[in-house]
C-alpha positions in Angstrom: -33.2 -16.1 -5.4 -32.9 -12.7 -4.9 -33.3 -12.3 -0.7 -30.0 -14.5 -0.8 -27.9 -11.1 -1.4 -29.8 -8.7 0.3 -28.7 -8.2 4.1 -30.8 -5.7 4.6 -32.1 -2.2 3.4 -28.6 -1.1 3.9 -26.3 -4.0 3.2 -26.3 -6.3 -0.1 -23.9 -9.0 -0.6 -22.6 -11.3 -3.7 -20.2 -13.3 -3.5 -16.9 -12.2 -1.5 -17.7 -8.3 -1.1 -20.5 -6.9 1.0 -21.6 -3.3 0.0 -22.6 -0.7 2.3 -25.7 1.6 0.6 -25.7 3.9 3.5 -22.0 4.7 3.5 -21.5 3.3 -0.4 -18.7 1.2 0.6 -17.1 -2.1 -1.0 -15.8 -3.9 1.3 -13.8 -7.4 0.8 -11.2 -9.1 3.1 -11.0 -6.6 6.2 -10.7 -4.3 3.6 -12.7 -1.3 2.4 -13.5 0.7 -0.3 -15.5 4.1 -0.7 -17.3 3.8 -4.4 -19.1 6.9 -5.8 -22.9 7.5 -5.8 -22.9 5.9 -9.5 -20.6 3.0 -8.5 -22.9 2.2 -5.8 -26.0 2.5 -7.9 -24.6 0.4 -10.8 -23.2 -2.4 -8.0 -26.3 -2.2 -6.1 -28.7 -2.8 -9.1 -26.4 -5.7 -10.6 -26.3 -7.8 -6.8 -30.5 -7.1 -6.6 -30.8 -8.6 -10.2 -32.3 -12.3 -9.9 -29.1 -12.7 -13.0 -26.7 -10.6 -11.9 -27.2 -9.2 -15.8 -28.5 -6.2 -16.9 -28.9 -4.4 -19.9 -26.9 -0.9 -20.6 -30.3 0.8 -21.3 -32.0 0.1 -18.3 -28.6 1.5 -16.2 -28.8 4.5 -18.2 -32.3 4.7 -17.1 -32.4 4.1 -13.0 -28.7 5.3 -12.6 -28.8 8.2 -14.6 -32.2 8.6 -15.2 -31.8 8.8 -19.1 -29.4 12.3 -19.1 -28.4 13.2 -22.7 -24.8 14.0 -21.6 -24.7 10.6 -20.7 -24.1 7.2 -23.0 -22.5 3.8 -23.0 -19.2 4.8 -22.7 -19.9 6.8 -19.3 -21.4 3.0 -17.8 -17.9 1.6 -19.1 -15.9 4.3 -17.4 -17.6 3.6 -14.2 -17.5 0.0 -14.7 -13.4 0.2 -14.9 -13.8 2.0 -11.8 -15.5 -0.8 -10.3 -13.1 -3.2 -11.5 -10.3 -1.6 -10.2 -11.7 -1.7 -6.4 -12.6 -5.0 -7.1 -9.0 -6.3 -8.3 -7.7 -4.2 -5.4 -9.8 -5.8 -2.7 -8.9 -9.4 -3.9 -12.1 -9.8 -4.4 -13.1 -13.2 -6.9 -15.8 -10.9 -8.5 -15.6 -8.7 -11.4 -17.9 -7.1 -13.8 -18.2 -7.8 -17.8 -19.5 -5.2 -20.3 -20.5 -5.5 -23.8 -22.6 -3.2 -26.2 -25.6 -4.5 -25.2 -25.4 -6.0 -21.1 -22.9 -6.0 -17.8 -22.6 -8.7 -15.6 -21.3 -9.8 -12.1 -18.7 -12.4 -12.6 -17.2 -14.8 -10.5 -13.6 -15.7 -11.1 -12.1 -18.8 -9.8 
């Protein structure tokens, strides 16, 4: 399930948008996006997941490699970022956060 959004080493794809890991780029529709190294990591990790669901601890833990300075709240704000770019792009995907997981949507 999971070679199905994974181009390559570089590019990984879900959906509508194709990221760029080299360049950490978004891109949807002829249009693109440049994300931050966090955005990248926490879009990246979500399109590699066999559910497209993760839970917040284990983001903490490979995207920030468990800082102190660094909590739920800081994987929402960069979340909003995400979903920002995504809503600008058109794209039909969006991610969902709760307390406990995030997850790649698919709007229709």
């Amino acid at each position: 399930m999971l070679k199905e959004n994974v181009v390559d080493d570089t590019y990984l794809q879900f959906q509508d948008i194709l990221l760029n890991k080299k360049e950490e780029t978004l891109a949807c529709k002829n249009t693109k996006y440049q994300l931050s190294k966090y955005e990248c990591e926490i879009l990246s990790y979500l399109i590699k997941s066999e559910s497209h669901t993760l839970p917040i601890w284990l983001v903490l833990e490979r995207v920030w490699q468990n800082r102190v300075d660094v909590n739920h709240k800081t994987v929402s704000l960069y979340v909003s970022y995400l979903n920002r770019k995504l809503k600008a792009l058109q794209s039909c995907v969006s991610i969902q956060i709760n307390e406990e997981n995030m997850e790649l949507c698919v709007n229709i």
